[in-house]
C-alpha positions in Angstrom: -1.9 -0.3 -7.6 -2.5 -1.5 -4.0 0.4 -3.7 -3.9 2.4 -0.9 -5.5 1.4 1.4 -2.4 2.2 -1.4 0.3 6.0 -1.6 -1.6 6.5 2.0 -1.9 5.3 2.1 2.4 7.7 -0.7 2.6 10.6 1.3 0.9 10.0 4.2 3.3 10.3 2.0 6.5 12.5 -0.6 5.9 15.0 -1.0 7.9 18.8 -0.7 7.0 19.9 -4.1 5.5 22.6 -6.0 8.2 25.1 -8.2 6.7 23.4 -11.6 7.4 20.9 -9.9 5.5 22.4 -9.2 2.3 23.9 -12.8 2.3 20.1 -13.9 2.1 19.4 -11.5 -1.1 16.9 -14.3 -2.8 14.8 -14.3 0.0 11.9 -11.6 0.2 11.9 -9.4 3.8 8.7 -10.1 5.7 8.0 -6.8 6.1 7.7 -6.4 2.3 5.2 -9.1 2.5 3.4 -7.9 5.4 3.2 -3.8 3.7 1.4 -5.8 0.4 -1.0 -7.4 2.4 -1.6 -4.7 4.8 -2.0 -2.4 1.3 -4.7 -5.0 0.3 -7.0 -5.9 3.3 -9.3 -3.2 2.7 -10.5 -5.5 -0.1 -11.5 -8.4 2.4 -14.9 -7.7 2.1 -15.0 -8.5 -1.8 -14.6 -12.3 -0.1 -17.7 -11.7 2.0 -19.6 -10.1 -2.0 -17.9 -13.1 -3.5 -19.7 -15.6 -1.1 -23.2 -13.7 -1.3 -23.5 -13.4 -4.6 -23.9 -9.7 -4.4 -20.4 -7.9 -4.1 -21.6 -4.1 -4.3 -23.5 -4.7 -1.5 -20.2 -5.3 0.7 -17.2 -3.9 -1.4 -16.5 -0.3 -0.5 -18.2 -0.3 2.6 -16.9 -0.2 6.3 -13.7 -1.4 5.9 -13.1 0.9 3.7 -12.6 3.3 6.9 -10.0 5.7 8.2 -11.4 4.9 11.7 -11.3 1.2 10.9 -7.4 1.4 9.4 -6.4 3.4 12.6 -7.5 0.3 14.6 -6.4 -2.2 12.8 -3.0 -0.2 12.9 -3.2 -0.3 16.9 -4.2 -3.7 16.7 -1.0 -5.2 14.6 1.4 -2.8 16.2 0.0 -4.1 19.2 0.3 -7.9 18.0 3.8 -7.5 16.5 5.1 -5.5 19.4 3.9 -8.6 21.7 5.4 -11.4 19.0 8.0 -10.1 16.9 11.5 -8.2 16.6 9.8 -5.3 14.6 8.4 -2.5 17.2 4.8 -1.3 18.1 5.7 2.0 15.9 7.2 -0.2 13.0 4.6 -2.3 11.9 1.4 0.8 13.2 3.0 3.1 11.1 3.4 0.7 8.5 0.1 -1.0 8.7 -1.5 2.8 8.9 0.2 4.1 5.8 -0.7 0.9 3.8 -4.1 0.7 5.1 -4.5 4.6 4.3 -3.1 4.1 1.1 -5.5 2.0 -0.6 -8.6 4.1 0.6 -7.1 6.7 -0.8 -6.1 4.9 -4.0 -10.4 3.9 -4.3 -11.1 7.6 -3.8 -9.3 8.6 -6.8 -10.7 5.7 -8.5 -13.9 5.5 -10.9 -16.7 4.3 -9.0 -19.8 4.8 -5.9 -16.8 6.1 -3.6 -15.7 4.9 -0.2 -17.1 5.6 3.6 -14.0 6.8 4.3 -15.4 7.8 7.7 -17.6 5.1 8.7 -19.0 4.6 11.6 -19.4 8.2 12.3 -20.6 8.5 8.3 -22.5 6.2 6.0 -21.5 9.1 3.1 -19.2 7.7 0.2 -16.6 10.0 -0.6 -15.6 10.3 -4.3 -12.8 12.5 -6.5 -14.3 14.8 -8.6 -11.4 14.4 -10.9 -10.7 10.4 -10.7 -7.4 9.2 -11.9 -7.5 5.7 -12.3 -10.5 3.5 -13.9 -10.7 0.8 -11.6 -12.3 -2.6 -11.8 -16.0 -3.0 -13.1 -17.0 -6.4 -11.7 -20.4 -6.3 -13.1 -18.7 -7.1 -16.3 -17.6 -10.4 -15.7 -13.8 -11.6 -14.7 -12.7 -11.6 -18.7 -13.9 -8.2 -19.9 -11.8 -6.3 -22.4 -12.6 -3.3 -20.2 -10.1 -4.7 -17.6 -7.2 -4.3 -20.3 -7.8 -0.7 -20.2 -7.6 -1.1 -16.2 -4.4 -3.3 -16.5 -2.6 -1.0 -18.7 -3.1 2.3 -17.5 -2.6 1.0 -13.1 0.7 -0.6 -14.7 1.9 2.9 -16.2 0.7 4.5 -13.2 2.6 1.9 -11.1 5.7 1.8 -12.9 6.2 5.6 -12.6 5.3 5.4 -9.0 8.1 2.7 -8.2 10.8 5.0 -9.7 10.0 7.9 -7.8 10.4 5.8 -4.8 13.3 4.0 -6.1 15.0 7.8 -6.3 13.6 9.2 -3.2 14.9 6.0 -1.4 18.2 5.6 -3.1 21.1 5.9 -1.1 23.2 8.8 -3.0 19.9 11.1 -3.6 21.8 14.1 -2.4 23.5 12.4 0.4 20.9 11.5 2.4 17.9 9.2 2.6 14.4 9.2 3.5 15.2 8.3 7.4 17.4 11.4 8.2 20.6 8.8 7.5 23.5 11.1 6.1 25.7 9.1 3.7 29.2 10.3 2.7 30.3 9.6 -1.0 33.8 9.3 -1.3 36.2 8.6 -4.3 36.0 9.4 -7.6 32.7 8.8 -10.3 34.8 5.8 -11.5 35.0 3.6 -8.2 31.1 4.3 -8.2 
């Protein structure tokens, strides 16, 4: 589901496709790469379980933040305004909304919660309805548990990607997402 969330932030903000562009269709945008990765580095600190032999003691924790997305935001922004064609309010808003994203995502997810507000709060925050079942790590990388995981995270992700798809389509009544009017001329049979 997190690298669903970093696609559909990528659909919202990408920019309009140029010519050169559309001549390259094969090649994947780097800011679609950069919104999936961004929608998955709240999960860096299952490396730091992994390598301690204890992952509940770091998963979920601080970087699993609001605070800490809002500065990692400024911090790329920052970066990519300094190194790259994209702008300061490109890639924060982008890196924000991704980062947001998959806390949110873990709130609605089965589980101790997240410290969504850490450092002001050590408190985990936790639906009380959960939607999705998550990942249960204490039973081992080949549990038949993580089917159940698989299956319902891809319904949930396939449903999500056609909303997007539609909100973000060009001829959804005239207009898209980034206040762009389109005019749709001709008859249904040209379409």
């Amino acid at each position: 589901m997190h690298t669903t969330m970093g696609y559909m932030v990528y659909r919202v903000f990408q920019p309009e496709p140029s010519r050169a562009n559309l001549r390259k269709l094969g090649q994947v945008p780097i800011l679609l790469i950069f919104s999936i990765l961004v929608s998955m580095l709240p999960d860096v600190d299952s490396v730091f379980g992994i390598l301690a032999g204890d992952f509940g003691r770091f998963h979920n924790n601080a970087t699993h933040s609001l605070i800490v997305g809002l500065l990692v935001a400024l911090s790329m922004g920052g970066v990519a305004g300094l190194i790259s064609t994209y702008s300061f309010r490109m890639i924060f808003l982008v890196t924000l909304f991704g980062y947001a994203a998959h806390i949110l995502l873990d709130f609605f997810t089965i589980g101790r919660g997240v410290m969504a507000l850490w450092p002001l709060s050590q408190e985990r925050f936790v639906s009380p309805l959960p939607v999705f079942y998550g990942l249960h790590w204490s039973d081992g990388l080949f549990s038949t548990r993580h089917v159940w995981t698989f299956l319902t995270e891809s319904a949930t992700a396939a449903l999500f990607i056609l909303v997007i798809h539609y909100l973000t389509s060009r001829n959804w009544r005239g207009s898209n997402l980034r206040g762009e009017t389109r005019i749709v001329t001709g008859s249904s049979k040209e379409r």
